[in-house]
C-alpha positions as CSV (number, residue, x, y, z in Angstrom):
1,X,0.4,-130.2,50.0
2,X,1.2,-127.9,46.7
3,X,2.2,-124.2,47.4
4,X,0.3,-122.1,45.6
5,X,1.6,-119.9,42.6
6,X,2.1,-116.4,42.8
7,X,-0.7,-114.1,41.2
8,X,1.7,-113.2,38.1
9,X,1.0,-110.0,36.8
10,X,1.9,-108.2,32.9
11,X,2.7,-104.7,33.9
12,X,2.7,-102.5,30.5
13,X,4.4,-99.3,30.1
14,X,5.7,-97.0,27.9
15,X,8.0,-95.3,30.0
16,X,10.1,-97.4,32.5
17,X,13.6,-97.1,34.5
18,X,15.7,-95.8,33.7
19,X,13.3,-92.9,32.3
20,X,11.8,-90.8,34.6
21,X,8.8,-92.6,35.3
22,X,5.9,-92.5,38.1
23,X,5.1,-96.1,38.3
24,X,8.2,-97.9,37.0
25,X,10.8,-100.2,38.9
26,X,9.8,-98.6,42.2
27,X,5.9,-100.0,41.2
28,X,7.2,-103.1,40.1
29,X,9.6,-103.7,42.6
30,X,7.3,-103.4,45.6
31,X,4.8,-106.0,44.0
32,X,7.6,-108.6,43.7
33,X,8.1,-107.8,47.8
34,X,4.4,-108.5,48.4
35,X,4.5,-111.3,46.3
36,X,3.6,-111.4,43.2
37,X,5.3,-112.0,39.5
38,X,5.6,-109.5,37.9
39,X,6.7,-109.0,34.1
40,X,7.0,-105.2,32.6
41,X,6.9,-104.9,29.2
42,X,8.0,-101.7,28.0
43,X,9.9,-99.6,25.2
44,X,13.8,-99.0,24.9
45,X,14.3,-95.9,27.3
46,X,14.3,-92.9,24.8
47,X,12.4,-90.2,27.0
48,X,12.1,-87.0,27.3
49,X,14.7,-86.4,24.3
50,X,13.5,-88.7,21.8
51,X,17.1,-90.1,21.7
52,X,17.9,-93.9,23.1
53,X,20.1,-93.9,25.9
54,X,23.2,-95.2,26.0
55,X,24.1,-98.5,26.5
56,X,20.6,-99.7,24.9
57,X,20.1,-100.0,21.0
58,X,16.7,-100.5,19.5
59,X,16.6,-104.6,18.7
60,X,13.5,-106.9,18.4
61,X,13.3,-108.0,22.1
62,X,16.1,-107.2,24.8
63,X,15.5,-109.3,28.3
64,X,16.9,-107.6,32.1
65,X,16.1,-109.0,35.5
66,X,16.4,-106.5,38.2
67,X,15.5,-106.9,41.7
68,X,13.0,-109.8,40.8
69,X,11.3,-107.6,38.2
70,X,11.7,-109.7,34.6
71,X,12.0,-106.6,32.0
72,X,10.9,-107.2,28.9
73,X,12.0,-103.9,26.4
74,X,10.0,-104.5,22.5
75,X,10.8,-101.9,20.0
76,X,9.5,-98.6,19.0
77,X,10.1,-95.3,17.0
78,X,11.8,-93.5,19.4
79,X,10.7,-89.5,19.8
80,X,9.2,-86.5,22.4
81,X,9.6,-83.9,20.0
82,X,6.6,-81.2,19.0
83,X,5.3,-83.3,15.9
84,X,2.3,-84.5,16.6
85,X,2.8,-87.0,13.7
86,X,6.2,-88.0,15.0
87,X,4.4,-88.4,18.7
88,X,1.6,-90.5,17.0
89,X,4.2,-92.7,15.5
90,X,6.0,-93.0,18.7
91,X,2.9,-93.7,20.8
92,X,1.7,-96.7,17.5
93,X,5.1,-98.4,17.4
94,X,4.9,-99.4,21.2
95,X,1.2,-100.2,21.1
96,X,2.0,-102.8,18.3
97,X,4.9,-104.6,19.7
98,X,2.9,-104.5,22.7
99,X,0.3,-106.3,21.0
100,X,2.4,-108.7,19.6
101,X,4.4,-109.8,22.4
102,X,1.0,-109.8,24.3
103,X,-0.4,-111.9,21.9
104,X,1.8,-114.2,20.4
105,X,5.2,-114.8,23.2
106,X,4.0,-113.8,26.7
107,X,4.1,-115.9,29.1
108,X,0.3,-116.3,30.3
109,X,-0.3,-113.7,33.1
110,X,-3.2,-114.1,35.8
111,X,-4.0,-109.9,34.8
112,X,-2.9,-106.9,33.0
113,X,-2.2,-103.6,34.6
114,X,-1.7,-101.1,31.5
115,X,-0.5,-97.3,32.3
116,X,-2.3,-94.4,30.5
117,X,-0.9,-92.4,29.5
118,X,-0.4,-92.7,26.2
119,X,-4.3,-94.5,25.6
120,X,-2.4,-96.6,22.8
121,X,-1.1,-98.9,25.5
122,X,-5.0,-99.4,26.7
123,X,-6.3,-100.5,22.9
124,X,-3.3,-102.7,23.3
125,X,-4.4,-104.3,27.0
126,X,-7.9,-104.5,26.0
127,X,-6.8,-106.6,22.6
128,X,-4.9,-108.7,24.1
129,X,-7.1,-109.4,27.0
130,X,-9.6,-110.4,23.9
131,X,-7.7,-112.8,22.5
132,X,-6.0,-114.3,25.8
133,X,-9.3,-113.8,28.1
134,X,-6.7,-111.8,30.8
135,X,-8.2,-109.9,33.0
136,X,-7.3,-106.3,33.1
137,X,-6.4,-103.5,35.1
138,X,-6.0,-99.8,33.8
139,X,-4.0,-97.1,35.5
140,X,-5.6,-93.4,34.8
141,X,-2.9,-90.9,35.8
142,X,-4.3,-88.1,32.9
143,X,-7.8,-87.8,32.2
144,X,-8.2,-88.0,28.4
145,X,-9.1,-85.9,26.3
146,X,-9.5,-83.6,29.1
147,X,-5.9,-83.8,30.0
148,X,-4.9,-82.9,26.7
149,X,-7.0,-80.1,25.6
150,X,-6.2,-78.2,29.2
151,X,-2.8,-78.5,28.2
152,X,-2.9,-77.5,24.9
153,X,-1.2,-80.9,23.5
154,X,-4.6,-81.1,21.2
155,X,-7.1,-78.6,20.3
156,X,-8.4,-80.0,17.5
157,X,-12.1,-80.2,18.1
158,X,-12.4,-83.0,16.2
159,X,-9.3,-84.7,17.3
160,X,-10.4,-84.3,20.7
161,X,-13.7,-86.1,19.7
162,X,-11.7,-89.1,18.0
163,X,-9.7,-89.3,22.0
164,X,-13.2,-89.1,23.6
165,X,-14.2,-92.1,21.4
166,X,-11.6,-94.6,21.4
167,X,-11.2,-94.1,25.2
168,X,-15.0,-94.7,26.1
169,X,-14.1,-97.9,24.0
170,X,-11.2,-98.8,26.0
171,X,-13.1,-98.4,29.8
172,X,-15.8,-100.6,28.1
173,X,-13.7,-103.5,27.6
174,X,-11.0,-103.7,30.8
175,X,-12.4,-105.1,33.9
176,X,-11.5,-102.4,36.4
177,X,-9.9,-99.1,36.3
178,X,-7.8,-96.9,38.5
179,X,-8.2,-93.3,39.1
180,X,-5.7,-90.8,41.6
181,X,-8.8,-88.7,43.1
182,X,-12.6,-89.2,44.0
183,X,-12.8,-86.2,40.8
184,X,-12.0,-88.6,38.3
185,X,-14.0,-91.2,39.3
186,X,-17.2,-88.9,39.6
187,X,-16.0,-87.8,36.0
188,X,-15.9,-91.4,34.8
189,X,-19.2,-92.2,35.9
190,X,-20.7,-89.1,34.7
191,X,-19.4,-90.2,31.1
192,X,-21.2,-93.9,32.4
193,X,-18.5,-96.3,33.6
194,X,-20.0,-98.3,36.6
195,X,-19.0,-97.2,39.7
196,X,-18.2,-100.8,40.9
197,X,-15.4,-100.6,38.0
198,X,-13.5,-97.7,39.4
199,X,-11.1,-97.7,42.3
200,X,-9.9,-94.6,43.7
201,X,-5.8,-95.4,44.6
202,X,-3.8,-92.2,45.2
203,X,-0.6,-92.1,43.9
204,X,2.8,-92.2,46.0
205,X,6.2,-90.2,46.6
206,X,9.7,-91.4,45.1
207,X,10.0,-92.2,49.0
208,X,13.9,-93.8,48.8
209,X,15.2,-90.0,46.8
210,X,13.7,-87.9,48.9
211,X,14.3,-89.7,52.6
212,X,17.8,-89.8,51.2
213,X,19.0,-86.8,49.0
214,X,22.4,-86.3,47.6
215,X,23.7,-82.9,46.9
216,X,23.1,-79.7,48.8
217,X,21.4,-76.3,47.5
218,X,23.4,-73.9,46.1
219,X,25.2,-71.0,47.4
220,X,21.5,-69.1,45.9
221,X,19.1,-70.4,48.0
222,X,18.1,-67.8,50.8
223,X,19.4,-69.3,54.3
224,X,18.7,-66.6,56.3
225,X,16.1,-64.0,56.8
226,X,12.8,-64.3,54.5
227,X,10.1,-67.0,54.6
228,X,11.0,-69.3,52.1
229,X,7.9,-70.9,49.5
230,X,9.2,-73.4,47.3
231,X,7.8,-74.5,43.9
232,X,9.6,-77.5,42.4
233,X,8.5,-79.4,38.9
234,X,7.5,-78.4,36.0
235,X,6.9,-74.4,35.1
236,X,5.2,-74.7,31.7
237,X,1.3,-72.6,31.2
238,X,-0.1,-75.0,33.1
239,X,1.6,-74.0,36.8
240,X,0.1,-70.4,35.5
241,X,3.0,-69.0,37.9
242,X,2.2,-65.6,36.9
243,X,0.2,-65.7,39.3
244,X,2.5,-66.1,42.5
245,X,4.8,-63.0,40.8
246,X,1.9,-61.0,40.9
247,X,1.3,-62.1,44.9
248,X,5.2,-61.8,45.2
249,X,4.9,-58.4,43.8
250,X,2.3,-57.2,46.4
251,X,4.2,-59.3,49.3
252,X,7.2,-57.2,48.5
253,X,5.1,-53.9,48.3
254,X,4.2,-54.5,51.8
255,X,7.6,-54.9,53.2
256,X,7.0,-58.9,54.0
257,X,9.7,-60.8,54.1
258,X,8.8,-63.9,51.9
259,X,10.7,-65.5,49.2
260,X,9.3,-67.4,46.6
261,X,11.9,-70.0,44.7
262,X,11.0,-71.3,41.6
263,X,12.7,-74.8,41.0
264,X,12.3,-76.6,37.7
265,X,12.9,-75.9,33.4
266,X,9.9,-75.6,31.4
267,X,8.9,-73.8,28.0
268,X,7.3,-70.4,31.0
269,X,10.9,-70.4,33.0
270,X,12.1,-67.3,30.2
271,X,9.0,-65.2,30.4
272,X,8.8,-65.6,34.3
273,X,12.5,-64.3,34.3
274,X,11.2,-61.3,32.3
275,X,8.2,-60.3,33.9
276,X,10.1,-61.2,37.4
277,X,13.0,-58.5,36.0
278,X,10.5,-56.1,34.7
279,X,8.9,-55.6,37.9
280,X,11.9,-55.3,39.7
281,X,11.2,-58.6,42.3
282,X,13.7,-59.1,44.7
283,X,11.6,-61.7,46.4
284,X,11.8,-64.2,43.8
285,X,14.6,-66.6,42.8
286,X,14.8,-68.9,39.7
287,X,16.9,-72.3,40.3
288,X,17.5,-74.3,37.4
289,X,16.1,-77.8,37.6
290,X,17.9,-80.8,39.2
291,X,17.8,-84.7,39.2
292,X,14.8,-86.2,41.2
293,X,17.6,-87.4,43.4
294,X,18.5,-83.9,44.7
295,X,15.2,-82.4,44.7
296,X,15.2,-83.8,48.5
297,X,17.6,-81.4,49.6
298,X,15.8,-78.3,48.2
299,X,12.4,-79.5,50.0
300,X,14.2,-79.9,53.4
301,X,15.5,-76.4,52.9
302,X,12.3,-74.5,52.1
303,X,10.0,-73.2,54.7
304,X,7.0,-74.4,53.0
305,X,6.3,-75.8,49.5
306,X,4.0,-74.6,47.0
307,X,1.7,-76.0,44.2
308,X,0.1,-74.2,41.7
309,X,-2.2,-75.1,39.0
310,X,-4.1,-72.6,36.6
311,X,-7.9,-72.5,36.6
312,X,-9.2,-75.4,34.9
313,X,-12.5,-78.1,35.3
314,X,-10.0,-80.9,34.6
315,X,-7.0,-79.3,37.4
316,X,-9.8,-79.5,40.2
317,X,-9.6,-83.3,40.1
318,X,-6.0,-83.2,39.2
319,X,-3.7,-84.4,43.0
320,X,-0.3,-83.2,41.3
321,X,2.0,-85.5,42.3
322,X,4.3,-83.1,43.9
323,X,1.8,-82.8,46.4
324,X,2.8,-86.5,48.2
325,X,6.6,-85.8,47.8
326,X,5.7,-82.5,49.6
327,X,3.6,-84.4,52.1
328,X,5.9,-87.0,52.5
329,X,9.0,-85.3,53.6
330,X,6.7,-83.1,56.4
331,X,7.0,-80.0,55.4
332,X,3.8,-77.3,55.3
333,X,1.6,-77.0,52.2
334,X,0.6,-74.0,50.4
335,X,-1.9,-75.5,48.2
336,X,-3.4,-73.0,45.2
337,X,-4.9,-75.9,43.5
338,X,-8.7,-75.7,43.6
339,X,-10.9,-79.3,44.3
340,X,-9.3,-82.4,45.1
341,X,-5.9,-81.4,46.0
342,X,-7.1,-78.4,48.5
343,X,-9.6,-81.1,50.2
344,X,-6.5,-83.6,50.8
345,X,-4.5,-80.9,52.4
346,X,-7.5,-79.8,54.4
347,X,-7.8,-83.1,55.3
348,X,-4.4,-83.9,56.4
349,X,-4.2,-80.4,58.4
350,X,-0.5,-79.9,56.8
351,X,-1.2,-76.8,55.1
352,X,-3.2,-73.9,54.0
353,X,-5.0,-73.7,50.7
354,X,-5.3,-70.5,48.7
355,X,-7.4,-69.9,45.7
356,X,-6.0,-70.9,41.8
357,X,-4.6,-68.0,39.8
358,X,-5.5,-65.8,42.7
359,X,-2.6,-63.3,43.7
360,X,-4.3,-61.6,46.8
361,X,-5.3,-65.3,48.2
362,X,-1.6,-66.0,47.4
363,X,-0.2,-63.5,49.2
364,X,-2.7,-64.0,52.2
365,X,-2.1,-67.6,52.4
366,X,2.0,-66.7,52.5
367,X,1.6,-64.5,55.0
368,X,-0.4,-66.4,57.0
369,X,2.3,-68.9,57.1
370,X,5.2,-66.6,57.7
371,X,3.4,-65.8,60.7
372,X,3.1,-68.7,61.8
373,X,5.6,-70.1,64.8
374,X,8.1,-72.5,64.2
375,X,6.3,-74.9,66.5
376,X,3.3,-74.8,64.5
377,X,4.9,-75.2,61.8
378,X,6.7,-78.0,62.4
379,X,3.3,-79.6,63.6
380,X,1.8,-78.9,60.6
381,X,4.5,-80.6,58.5
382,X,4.2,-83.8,60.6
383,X,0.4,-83.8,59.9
384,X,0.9,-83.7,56.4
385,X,3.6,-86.5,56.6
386,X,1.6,-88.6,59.2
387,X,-1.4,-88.2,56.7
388,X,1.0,-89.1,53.8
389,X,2.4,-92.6,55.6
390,X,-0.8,-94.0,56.6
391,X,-3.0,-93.2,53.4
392,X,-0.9,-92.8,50.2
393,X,2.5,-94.2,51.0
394,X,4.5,-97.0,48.3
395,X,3.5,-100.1,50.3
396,X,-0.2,-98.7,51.2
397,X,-0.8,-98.3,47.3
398,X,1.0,-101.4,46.3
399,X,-1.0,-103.1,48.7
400,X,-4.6,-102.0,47.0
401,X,-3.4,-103.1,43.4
402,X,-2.5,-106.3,45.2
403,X,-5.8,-106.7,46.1
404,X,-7.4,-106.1,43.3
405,X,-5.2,-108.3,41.2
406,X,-5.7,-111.1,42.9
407,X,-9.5,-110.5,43.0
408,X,-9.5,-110.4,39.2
409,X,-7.0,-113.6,39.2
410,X,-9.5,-115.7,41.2
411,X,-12.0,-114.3,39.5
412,X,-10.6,-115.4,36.7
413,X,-9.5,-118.7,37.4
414,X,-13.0,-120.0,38.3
């Protein structure tokens, strides 16, 4: 009696280990465990600085095996900084050795997962599912062009049209497509996707940095004395932390003893330092950013951890992702993200949520955990991380796409 193959699966990416990437080796990794082949085929790692690390050089095809995961890096004009002609380049050099490879030397795959963003890597998934007839399976982690005029990456009106376009085009032609919240799968069928073509899988924690952090926090970080809010990630005009300085500002009026650390770099870190100085906080503390690998240590610390997003249609069915790696190492949430991301806390019971860009909701919702026991606390961190381990962990997720890759592969094979 023959043993059946394993589903084998081409996972494409633009960003891949060792970049900092959501779904890279981790992603592929865990689908090797439950079974499947899996080949990635991605760039030369040159992100976020544009430059290619060391120990890789830019070549027609480089091959790596690691852990089981075959790693196949094609080339591509390597750059992250603020030309948007340069980024265009960037994001149509991997898109057509993508194709390419896709096309003309892959090995025949049962299905196609294809990361966006960038949507050049899902014109390139849906071609080559054209000329291979391979099913496929597309990953939405930003809502384009939604994303992208939020941000300010492109305001172009008609730019933005052009985005809406070609990605209407791609969602026609791959077979299913992935969301991280029930939001963007309402806004997908709104825009008239089928609703038997979306999935809803939420994404997961880098589970093996944070349950084992290196380093310890720095001689800055409050021990003793205040209620201490974390924010760790990004701080860019998106976060709109102007917001909590204003609640830290009538915290600190009051006499309330809460601290608010800010943890991360970004292009708002200089003007928060400023505004912080000018109005004389000493209730808020700037840490310069660390490796993913050490972020652990800083959650663990905190009292509670904060995320913040500004108020935006697109941010209310945004789940930031720091909201599992909060979750996930059970501590309490204070969630000012309005939609999805309130609903999962309120959900899960391991937090309080507190209006967007609203500094007296802010400083309500701080208090209201300041004054919360230690006991209660703790509880409510082990909700949130009970919540996080039985509906959004690494092997639950994995296990979905598993599922619906080897639907499509059967499927397919008939």
């Amino acid at each position: 009696m023959s043993v059946p193959k394993p589903t084998r699966v081409l996972l494409l990416t633009q960003w891949f280990d060792p970049e900092p990437t959501f779904k890279g080796l981790v992603f592929a990794r865990e689908l090797v465990r439950q079974g499947f082949d899996v080949e990635v085929v991605t760039g030369f790692p040159n992100y976020p600085g544009g430059k290619v690390y060391p120990g890789y050089k830019i070549k027609w095809l480089q091959r790596e095996l690691i852990d089981g995961v075959h790693i196949t890096r094609v080339p591509l004009y390597p750059n992250h900084d603020q030309s948007a002609v340069k980024r265009v380049l960037n994001y149509l050099s991997f898109a057509a050795s993508t194709l390419f490879y896709g096309v003309f030397m892959a090995k025949r795959a049962n299905v196609i997962y294809a990361y966006h963003p960038p949507l050049t890597v899902g014109i390139s998934a849906s071609l080559i599912r054209f000329f291979r007839r391979i099913p496929v399976v597309y990953d939405i982690q930003d809502m384009w062009p939604d994303t992208l005029r939020a941000t300010g990456m492109l305001n172009n009106p008609r730019a933005l049209r052009i985005v809406d376009a070609v990605c209407r085009w791609v969602y026609r032609r791959v077979d299913r497509i992935v969301v991280l919240s029930p939001g963007f799968k309402r806004l997908l069928l709104q825009r008239g996707v089928a609703e038997d073509k979306v999935s809803v899988i939420y994404n997961w924690a880098d589970e093996a940095s944070l349950a084992a952090p290196i380093g310890e926090v720095p001689a800055g970080f409050p021990t003793d004395g205040p209620f201490r809010i974390l924010f760790a990630g990004n701080i860019g005009k998106a976060q709109a932390l102007g917001s909590v300085l204003s609640a830290a500002e009538i915290l600190q009026k009051q006499g309330i003893r809460v601290c608010w650390l800010m943890l991360g770099g970004g292009v708002e870190v200089n003007n928060l330092k400023d505004e912080a100085e000018r109005k004389q906080l000493a209730n808020v503390v700037f840490l310069p950013a660390v490796p993913m690998a050490e972020v652990g240590a800083y959650l663990q610390a905190a009292d509670a951890l904060l995320v913040h997003l500004r108020k935006d249609p697109i941010f209310e069915i945004t789940i930031p992702s720091k909201t599992q790696a909060y979750m996930a190492v059970g501590k309490p949430l204070l969630m000012a993200v309005d939609g999805d991301a309130a609903d999962l806390v309120k959900q899960s019971g391991g937090g309080v949520v507190a209006e967007s860009e609203d500094a007296e909701a802010l400083a309500q919702a701080a208090l209201q955990l300041a004054s919360t026991s230690g006991a209660e606390l703790e509880a409510m961190g082990q909700q949130a991380q009970s919540y996080y381990r039985e509906r959004l962990a690494l092997a639950v997720g994995v296990q979905k796409f598993g599922d619906l890759f080897r639907q499509l592969a059967q499927a397919g094979g008939r």
